[in-house]
N, C-alpha and C positions, 0 to 999 in steps of 0.2 A: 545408295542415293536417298535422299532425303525426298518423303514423298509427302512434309507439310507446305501449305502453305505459309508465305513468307505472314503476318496482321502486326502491323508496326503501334506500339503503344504509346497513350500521348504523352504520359510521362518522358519517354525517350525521344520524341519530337523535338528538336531544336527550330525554336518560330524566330523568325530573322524580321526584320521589319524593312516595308519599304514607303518610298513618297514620290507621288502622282503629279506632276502637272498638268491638269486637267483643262485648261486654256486651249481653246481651238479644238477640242477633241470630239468627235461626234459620241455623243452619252452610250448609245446603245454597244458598240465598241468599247468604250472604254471601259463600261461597267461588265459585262463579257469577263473579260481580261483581268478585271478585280474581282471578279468573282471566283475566277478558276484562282487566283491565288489567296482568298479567303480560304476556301476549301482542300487548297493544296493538291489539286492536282496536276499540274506539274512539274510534282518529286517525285521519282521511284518508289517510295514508300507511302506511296497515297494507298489508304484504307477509306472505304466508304463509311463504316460505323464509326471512324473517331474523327476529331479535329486534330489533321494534321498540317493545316494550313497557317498562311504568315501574318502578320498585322499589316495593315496597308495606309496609309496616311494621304487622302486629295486635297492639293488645296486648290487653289484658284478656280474652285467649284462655280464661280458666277461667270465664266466667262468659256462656260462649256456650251456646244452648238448641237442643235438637232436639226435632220436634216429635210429636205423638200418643206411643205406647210405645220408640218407639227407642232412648229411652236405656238399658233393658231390653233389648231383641229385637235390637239391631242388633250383630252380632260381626263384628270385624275377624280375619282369620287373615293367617295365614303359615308355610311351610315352612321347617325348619331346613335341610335338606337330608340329613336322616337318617331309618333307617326309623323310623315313629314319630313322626316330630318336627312335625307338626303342631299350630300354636299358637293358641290362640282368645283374644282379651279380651275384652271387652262393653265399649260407649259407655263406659255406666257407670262403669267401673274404668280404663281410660283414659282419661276426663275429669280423675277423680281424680289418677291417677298423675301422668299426659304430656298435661295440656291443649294444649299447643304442637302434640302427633302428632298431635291428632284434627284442628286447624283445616288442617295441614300435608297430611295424605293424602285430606281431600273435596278441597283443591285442583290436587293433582298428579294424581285422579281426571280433571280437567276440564281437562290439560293435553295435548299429545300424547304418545306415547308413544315418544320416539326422542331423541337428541341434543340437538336443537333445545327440547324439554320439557324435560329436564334442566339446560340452561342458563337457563331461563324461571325454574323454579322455584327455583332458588340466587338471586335479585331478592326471592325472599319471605322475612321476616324476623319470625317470630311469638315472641311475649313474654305469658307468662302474667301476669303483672300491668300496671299502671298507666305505668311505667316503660320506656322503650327509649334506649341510647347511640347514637342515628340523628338528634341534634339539631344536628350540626353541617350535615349537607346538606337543613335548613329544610324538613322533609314538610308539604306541605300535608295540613289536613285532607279525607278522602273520606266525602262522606256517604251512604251505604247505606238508603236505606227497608227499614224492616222492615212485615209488617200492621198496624200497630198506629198506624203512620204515614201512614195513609191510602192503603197501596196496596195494589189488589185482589187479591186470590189469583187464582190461575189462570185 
């Protein structure tokens, strides 16, 4: 019997691509689910040290829902690096503005935090409208339940 462990290499990864209709989709959910498939886990062959994960394509990123008052209450910051320079938006005004940021940072939230995450996340590929230039490498469609779709909440 073979007594190694299976460590699948990325060279030998075959990354498939897929595409998101992100429309009606509660964020925190949907980015979850893009996430585990950024990272590839998933496949049988999920290795923690490499990228073994798929490219993933969202579009209709503007027309994604968060739920209870979040879209009010929820602020994203960030520091400029000056005194002072702390910056706040709301959901809200960042859905507006930069639909594409909000779907992009719940997912990198759910990514790791080093190297390895960083190159996971450059795989995701978010599109505020209807439309993506990702039709040559044939995305399959990913289909995402939301509640609404017969599955249970928590």
């Amino acid at each position: 019997m073979n007594d190694k462990s299976f460590m699948a290499k990325e060279k030998e990864v075959v990354k498939r691509w897929y595409v998101v209709d992100a429309a009606d989709k509660i964020l925190g959910r949907l980015s979850s689910e893009i996430a585990k498939k950024l990272r590839g886990k998933d496949k049988a062959i999920y290795t923690p040290h490499n990228d073994a994960g798929d490219f993933v394509v969202v579009v209709n990123a503007d027309k994604v829902r968060l739920t209870g008052r979040k879209l009010d209450q929820k602020i994203y910051r960030r520091y400029t690096g000056f005194i002072g320079g702390l910056r706040e938006v709301a959901a809200k005004t960042l859905l507006a503005k930069k639909p594409t940021e909000l779907v992009t940072r719940a997912v990198r939230g759910m990514l790791p935090k080093n190297t390895l995450g960083r190159r996971q996340l450059k795989k995701l590929k978010v599109y505020a409208g209807p439309e993506h230039p990702h039709a040559r490498q044939k995305p399959e469609p990913l289909v995402i339940k939301s509640l609404e779709d017969g599955k249970e909440g928590r």
